[in-house]
DRENSE-41183 format. One record per residue: x, z, y of N, C-alpha, C in turn. Coordinates in nm, 3 decimals. Example, Ala and Ser with C-alpha at 12.3 -4.5 7.8 and 13.67 -1.06 7.14 Angstrom:
BEGIN
+---------+---------+---------+---------+---------+---------+---------+---------+---------+
:    n_xx :    n_zz :    n_yy :   ca_xx :   ca_zz :   ca_yy :    c_xx :    c_zz :    c_yy :
+---------+---------+---------+---------+---------+---------+---------+---------+---------+
:   1.319 :   0.780 :  -0.569 :   1.230 :   0.780 :  -0.450 :   1.320 :   0.780 :  -0.330 :
:   1.285 :   0.708 :  -0.225 :   1.367 :   0.714 :  -0.106 :   1.290 :   0.787 :   0.003 :
+---------+---------+---------+---------+---------+---------+---------+---------+---------+
# end
This chain:
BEGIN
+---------+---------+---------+---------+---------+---------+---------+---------+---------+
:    n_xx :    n_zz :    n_yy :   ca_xx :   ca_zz :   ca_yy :    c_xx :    c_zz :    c_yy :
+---------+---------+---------+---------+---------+---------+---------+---------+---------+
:   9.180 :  14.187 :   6.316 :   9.137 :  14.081 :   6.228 :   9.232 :  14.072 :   6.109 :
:   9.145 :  14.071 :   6.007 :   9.268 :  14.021 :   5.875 :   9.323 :  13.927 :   5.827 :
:   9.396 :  13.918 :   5.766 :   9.432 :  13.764 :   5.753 :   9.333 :  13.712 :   5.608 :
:   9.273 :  13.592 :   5.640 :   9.181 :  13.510 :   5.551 :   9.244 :  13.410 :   5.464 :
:   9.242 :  13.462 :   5.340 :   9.292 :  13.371 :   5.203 :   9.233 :  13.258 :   5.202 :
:   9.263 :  13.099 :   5.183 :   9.221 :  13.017 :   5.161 :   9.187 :  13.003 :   5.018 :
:   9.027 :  13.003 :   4.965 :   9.016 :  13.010 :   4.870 :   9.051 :  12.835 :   4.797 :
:   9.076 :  12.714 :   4.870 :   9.103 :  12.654 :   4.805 :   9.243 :  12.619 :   4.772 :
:   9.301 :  12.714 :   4.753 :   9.430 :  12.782 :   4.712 :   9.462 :  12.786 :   4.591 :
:   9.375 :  12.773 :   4.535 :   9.314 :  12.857 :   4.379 :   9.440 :  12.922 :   4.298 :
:   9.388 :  13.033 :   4.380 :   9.525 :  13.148 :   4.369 :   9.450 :  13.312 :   4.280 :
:   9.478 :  13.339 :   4.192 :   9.480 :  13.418 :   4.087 :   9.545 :  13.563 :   4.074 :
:   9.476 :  13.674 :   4.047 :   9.585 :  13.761 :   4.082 :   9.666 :  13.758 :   3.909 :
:   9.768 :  13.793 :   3.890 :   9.834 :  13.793 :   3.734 :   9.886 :  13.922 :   3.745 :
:   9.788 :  13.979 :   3.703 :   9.758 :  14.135 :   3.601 :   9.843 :  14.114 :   3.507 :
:   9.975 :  14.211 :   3.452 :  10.060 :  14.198 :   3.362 :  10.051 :  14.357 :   3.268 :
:  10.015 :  14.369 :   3.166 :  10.013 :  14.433 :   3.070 :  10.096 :  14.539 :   3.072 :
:  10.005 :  14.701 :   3.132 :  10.132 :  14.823 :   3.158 :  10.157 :  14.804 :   3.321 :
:  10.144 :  14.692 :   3.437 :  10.175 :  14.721 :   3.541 :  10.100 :  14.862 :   3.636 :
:  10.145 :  14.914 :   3.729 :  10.063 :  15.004 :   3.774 :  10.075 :  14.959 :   3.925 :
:   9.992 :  14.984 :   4.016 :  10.011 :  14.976 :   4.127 :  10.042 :  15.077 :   4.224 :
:  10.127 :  14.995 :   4.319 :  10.227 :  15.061 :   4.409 :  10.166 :  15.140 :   4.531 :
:  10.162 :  15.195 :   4.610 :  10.115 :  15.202 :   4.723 :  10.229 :  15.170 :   4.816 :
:  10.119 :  15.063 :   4.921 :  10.223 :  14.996 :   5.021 :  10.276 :  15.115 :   5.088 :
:  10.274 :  15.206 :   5.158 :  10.385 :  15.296 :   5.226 :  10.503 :  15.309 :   5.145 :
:  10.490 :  15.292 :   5.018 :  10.582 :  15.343 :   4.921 :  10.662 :  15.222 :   4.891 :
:  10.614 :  15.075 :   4.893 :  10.666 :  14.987 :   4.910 :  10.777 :  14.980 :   5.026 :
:  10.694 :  14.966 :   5.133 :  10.750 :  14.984 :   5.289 :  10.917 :  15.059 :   5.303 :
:  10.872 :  15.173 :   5.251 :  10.984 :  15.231 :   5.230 :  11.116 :  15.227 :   5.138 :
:  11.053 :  15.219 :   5.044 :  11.188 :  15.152 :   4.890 :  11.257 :  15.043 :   4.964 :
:  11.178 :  14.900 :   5.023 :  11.268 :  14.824 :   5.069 :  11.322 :  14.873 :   5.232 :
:  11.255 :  14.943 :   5.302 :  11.311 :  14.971 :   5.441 :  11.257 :  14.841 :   5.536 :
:  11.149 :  14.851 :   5.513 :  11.056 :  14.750 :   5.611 :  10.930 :  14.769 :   5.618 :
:  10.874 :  14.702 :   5.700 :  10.747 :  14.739 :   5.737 :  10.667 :  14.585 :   5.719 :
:  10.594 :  14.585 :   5.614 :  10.559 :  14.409 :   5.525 :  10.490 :  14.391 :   5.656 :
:  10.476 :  14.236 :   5.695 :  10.405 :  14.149 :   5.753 :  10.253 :  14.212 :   5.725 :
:  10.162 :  14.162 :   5.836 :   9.996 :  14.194 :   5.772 :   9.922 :  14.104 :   5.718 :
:   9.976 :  13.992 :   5.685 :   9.988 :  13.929 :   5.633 :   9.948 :  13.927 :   5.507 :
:  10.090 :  14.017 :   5.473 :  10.118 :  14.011 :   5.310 :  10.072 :  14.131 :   5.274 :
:  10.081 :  14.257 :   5.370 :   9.960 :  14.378 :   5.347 :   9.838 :  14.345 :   5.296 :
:   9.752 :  14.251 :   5.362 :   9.603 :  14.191 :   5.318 :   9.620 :  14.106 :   5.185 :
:   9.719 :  14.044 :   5.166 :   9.685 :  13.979 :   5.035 :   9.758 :  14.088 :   4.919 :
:   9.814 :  14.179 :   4.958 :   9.823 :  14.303 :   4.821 :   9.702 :  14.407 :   4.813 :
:   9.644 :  14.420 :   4.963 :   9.480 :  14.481 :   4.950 :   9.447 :  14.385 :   4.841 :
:   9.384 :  14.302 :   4.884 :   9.303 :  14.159 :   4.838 :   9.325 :  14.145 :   4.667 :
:   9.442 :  14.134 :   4.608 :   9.441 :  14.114 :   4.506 :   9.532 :  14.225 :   4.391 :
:   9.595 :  14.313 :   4.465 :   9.632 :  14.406 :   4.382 :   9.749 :  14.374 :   4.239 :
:   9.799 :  14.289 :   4.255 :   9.887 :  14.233 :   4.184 :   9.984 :  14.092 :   4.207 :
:  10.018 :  14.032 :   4.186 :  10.145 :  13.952 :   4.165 :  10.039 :  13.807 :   4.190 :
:  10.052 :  13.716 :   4.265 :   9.975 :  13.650 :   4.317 :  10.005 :  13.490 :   4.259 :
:   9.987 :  13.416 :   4.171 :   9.982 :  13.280 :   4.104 :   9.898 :  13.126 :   4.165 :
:   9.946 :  13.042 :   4.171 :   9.870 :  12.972 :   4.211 :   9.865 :  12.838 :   4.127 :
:   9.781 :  12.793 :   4.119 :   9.723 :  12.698 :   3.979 :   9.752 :  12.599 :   4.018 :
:   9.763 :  12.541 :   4.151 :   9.831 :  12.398 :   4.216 :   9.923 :  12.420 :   4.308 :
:   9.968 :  12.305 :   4.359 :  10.081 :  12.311 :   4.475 :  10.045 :  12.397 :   4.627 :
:  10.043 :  12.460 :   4.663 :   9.988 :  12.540 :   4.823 :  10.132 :  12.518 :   4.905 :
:  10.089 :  12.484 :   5.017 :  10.202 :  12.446 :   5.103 :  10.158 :  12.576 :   5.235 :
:  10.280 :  12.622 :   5.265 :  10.256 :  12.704 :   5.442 :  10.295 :  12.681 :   5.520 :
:  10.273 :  12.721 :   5.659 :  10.378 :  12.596 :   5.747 :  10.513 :  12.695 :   5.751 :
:  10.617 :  12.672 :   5.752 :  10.742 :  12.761 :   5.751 :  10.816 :  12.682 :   5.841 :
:  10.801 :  12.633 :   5.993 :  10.967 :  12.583 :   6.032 :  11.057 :  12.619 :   6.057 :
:  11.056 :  12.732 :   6.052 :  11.194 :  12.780 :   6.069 :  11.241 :  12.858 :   5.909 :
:  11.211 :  12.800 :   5.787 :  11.261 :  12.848 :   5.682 :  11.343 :  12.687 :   5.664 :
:  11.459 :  12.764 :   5.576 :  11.564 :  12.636 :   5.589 :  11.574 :  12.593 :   5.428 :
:  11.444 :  12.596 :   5.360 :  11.375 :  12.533 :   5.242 :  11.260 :  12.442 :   5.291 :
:  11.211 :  12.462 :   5.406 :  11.074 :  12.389 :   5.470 :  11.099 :  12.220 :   5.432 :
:  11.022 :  12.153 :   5.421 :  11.018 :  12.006 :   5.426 :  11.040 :  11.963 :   5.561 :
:  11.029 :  11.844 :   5.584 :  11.027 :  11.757 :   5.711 :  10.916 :  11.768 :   5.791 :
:  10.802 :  11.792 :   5.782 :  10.665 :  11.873 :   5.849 :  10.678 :  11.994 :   5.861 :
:  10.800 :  12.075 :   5.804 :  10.785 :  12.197 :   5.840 :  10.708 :  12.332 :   5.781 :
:  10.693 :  12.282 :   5.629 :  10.632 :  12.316 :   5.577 :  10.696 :  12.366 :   5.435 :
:  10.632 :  12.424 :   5.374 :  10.714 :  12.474 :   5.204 :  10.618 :  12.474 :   5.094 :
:  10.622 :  12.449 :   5.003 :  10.564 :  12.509 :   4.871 :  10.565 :  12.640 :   4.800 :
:  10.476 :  12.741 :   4.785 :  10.474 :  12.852 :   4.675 :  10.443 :  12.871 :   4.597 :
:  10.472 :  12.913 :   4.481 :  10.436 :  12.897 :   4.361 :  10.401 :  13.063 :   4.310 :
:  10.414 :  13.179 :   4.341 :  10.405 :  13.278 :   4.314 :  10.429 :  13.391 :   4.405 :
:  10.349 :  13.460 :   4.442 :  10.367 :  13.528 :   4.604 :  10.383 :  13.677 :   4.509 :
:  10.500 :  13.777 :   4.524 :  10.527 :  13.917 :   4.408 :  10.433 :  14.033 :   4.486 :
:  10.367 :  14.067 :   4.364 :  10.263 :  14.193 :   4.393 :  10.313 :  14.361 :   4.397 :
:  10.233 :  14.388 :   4.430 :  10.226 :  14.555 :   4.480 :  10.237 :  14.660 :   4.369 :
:  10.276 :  14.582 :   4.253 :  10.297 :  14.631 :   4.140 :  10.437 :  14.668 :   4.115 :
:  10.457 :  14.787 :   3.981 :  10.600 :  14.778 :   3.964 :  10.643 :  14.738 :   3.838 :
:  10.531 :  14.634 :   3.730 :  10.616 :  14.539 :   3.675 :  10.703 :  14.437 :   3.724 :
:  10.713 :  14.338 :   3.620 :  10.835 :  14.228 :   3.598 :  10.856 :  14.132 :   3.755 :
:  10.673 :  14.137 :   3.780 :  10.697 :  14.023 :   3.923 :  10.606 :  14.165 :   4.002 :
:  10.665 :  14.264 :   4.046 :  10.636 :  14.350 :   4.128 :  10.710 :  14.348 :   4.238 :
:  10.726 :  14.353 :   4.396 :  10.833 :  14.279 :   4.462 :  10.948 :  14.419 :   4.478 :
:  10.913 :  14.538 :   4.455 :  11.033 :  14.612 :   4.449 :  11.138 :  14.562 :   4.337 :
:  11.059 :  14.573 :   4.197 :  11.162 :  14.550 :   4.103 :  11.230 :  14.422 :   4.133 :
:  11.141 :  14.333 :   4.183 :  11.235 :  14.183 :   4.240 :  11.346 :  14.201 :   4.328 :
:  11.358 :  14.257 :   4.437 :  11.416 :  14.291 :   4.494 :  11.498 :  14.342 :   4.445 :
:  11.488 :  14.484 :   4.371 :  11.642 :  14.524 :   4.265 :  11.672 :  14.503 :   4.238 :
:  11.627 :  14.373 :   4.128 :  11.726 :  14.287 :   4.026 :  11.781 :  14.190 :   4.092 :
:  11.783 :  14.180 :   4.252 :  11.864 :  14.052 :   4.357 :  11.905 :  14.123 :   4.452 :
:  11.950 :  14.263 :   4.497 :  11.980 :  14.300 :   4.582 :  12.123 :  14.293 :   4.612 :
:  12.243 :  14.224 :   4.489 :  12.346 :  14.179 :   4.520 :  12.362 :  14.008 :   4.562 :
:  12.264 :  13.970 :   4.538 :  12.238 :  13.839 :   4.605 :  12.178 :  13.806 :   4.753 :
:  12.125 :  13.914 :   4.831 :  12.059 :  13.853 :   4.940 :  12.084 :  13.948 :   5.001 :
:  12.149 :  13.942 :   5.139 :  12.121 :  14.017 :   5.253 :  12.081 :  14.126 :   5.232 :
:  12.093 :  14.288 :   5.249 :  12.028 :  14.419 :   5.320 :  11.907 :  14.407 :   5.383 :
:  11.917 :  14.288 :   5.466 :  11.817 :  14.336 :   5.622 :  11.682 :  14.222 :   5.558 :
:  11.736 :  14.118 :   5.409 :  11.591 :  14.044 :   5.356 :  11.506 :  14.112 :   5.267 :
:  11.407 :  14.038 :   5.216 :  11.339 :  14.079 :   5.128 :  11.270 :  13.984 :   5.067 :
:  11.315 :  13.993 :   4.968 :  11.213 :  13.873 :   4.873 :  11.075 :  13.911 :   4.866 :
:  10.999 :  13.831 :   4.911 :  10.872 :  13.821 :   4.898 :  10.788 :  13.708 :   4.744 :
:  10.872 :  13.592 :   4.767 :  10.726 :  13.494 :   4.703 :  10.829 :  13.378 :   4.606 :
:  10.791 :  13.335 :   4.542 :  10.891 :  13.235 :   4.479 :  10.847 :  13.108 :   4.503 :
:  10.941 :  12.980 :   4.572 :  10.929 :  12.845 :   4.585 :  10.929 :  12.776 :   4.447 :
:  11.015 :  12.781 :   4.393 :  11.021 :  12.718 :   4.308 :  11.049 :  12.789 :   4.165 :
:  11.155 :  12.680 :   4.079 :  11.250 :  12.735 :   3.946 :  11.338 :  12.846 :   4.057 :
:  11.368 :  12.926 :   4.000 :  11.471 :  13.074 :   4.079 :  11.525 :  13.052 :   4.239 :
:  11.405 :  12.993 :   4.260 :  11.399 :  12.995 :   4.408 :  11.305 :  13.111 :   4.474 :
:  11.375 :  13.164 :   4.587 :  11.291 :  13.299 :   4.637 :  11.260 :  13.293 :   4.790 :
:  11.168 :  13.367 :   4.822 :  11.146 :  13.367 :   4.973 :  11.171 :  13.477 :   5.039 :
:  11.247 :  13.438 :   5.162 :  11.264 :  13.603 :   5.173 :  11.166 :  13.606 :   5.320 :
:  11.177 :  13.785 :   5.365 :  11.164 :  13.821 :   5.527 :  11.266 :  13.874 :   5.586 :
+---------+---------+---------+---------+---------+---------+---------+---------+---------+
# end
């Protein structure tokens, strides 16, 4: 079963001018992980850098950004692309900031990041 996008999400893919797309093995590998299926289905699904037009909350309790329900806000989930919000190049330009064994995935906020 795949994982099912909530379309009242109203989440956008943001196509950036010159991006090309990645192939996930090739992803997988640059960072040295094997993505959630999760986040596999929503880089099928939308093929780019993922935006969302209102607040979307997920449940996260065990992320130590979560609210008091246990929950978080995202504001931009990084696509399969290797422009500006492509999540390899994200990852490169923070790989002296976070852990080896993370990976930025999605952005909470102002230069706030999510990792796995």
């Amino acid at each position: 079963m795949t994982f099912q996008f909530d379309p009242s999400f109203d989440a956008e893919s943001l196509h950036m001018p010159g991006d090309s797309l990645i192939e996930l093995d090739q992803i997988e590998s640059s960072l040295r992980i094997l993505l959630p299926s999760e986040l596999r289905d929503l880089f099928i699904e939308f093929g780019s850098a993922i935006v969302f037009n209102k607040d979307v909350e997920f449940p996260a309790e065990k992320c130590a950004y979560s609210d008091d329900s246990g929950r978080i806000g995202v504001s931009v989930i990084y696509g399969p692309v290797d422009g500006s919000l492509g999540i390899i190049r994200i990852n490169e330009q923070l790989s002296m900031q976070i852990p080896k064994t993370s990976v930025v995935f999605a952005e909470i906020g102002l230069a706030s990041a999510l990792v796995v």
